[in-house]
C-alpha positions as CSV (number, residue, x, y, z in Angstrom):
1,X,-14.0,5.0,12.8
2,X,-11.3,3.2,10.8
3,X,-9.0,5.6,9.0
4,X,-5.8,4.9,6.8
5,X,-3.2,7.4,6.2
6,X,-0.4,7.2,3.8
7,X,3.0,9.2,3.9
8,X,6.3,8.5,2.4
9,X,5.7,10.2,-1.7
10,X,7.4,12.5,-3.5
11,X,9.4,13.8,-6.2
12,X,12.4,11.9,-7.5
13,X,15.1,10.6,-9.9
14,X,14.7,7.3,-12.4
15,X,16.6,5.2,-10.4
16,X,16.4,6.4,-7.2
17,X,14.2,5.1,-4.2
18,X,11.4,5.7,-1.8
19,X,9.3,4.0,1.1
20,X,5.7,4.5,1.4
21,X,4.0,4.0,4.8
22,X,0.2,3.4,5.8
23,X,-1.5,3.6,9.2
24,X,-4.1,2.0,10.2
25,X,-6.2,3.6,13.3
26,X,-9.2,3.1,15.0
27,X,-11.5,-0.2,17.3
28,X,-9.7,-2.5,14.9
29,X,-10.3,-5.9,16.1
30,X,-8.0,-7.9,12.9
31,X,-6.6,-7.2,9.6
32,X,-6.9,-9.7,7.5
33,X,-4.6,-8.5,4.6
34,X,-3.0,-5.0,3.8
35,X,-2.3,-3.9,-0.2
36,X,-1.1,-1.2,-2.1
37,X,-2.5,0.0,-5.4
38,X,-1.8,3.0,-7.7
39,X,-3.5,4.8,-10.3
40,X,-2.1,6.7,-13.4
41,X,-3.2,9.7,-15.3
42,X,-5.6,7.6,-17.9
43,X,-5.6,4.5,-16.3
44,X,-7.3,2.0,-14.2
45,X,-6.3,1.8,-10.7
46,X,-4.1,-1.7,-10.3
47,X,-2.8,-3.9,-7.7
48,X,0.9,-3.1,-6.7
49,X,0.9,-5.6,-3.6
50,X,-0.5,-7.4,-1.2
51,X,0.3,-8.6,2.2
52,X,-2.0,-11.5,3.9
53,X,-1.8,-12.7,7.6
54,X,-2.8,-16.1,9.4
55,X,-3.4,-18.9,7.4
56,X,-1.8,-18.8,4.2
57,X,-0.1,-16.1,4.8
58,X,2.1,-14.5,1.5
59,X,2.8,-11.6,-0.6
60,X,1.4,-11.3,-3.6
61,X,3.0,-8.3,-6.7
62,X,2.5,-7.1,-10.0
63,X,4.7,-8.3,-12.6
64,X,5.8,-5.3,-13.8
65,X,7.2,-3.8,-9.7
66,X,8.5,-7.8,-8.9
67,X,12.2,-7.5,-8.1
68,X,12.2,-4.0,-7.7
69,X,9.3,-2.9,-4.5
70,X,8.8,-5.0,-1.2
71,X,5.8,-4.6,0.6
72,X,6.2,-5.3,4.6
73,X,3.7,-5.0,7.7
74,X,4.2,-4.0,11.5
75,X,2.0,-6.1,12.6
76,X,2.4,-4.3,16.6
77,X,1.3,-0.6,14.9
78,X,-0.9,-1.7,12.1
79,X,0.8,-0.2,9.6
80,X,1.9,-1.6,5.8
81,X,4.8,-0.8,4.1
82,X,5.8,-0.5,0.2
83,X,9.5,-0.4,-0.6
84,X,10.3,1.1,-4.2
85,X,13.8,0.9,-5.4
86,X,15.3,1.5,-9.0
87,X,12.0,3.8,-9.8
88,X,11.1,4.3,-13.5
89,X,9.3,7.2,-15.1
90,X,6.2,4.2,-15.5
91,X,5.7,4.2,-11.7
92,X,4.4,7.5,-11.6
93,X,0.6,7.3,-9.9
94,X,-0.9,8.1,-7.2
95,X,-0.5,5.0,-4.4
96,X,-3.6,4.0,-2.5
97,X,-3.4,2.0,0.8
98,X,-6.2,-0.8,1.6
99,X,-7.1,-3.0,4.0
100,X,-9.5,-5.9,4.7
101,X,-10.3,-5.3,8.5
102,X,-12.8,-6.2,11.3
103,X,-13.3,-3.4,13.5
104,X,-15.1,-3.1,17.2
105,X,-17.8,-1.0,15.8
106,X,-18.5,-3.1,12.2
107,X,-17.6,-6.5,13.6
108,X,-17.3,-7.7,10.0
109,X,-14.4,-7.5,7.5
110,X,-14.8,-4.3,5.1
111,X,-12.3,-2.9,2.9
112,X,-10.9,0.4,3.7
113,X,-9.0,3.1,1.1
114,X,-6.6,5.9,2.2
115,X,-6.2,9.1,0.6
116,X,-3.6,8.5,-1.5
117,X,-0.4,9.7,-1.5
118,X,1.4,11.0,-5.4
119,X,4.9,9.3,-6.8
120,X,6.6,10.7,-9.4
121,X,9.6,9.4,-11.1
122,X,11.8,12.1,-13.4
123,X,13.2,10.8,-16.3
């Protein structure tokens, strides 16, 4: 079965920086497109970034991280990066992982969610 792990959050500084990672395991056949998305306490959860592959490929942020996070793929491990430099107290949320992938088993593109992993930016 597909699974999606995150790593890569943690405590820090306004400011400061951090990378988020998620791996993708499992009979995965193609990935269509990897994204990040965060929630906050009280809100809705909301697209940070997206990654697409093959035809058309692009990235794809939310105005309010544009300039400031990077989202990247290894496309040899099948795993998604989300860059996040001069943090504010704002970004705090928990970061979800997702992915629109065909696997062995499904043979049809679902979307997959990983745990989540929590960000929080001090003032």
């Amino acid at each position: 079965q597909v699974q999606l792990v995150e790593s890569g959050g943690g405590l820090v500084q306004a400011g400061g920086s951090l990378r988020l990672s998620c791996a993708a395991s499992g009979t995965i056949s193609s990935i269509r497109d990897m994204s990040w998305h965060r929630q906050a306490p009280g809100k809705q959860r909301e697209l940070v970034a997206a990654i697409t592959s093959g035809s058309g490929s692009g990235t794809n942020y939310a105005d309010s991280v544009k300039g400031r996070f990077t989202i990247s793929r290894d496309y040899a491990k099948n795993t998604v990066f989300l860059q996040m430099n001069s943090l504010k107290p704002e970004d705090t949320a928990v970061y979800y992982c997702n992915s629109v992938l065909n696997s062995f088993s499904d043979r049809t593109f679902r979307s997959y969610w990983g745990q989540g992993t929590q960000v929080t930016v001090s003032s």
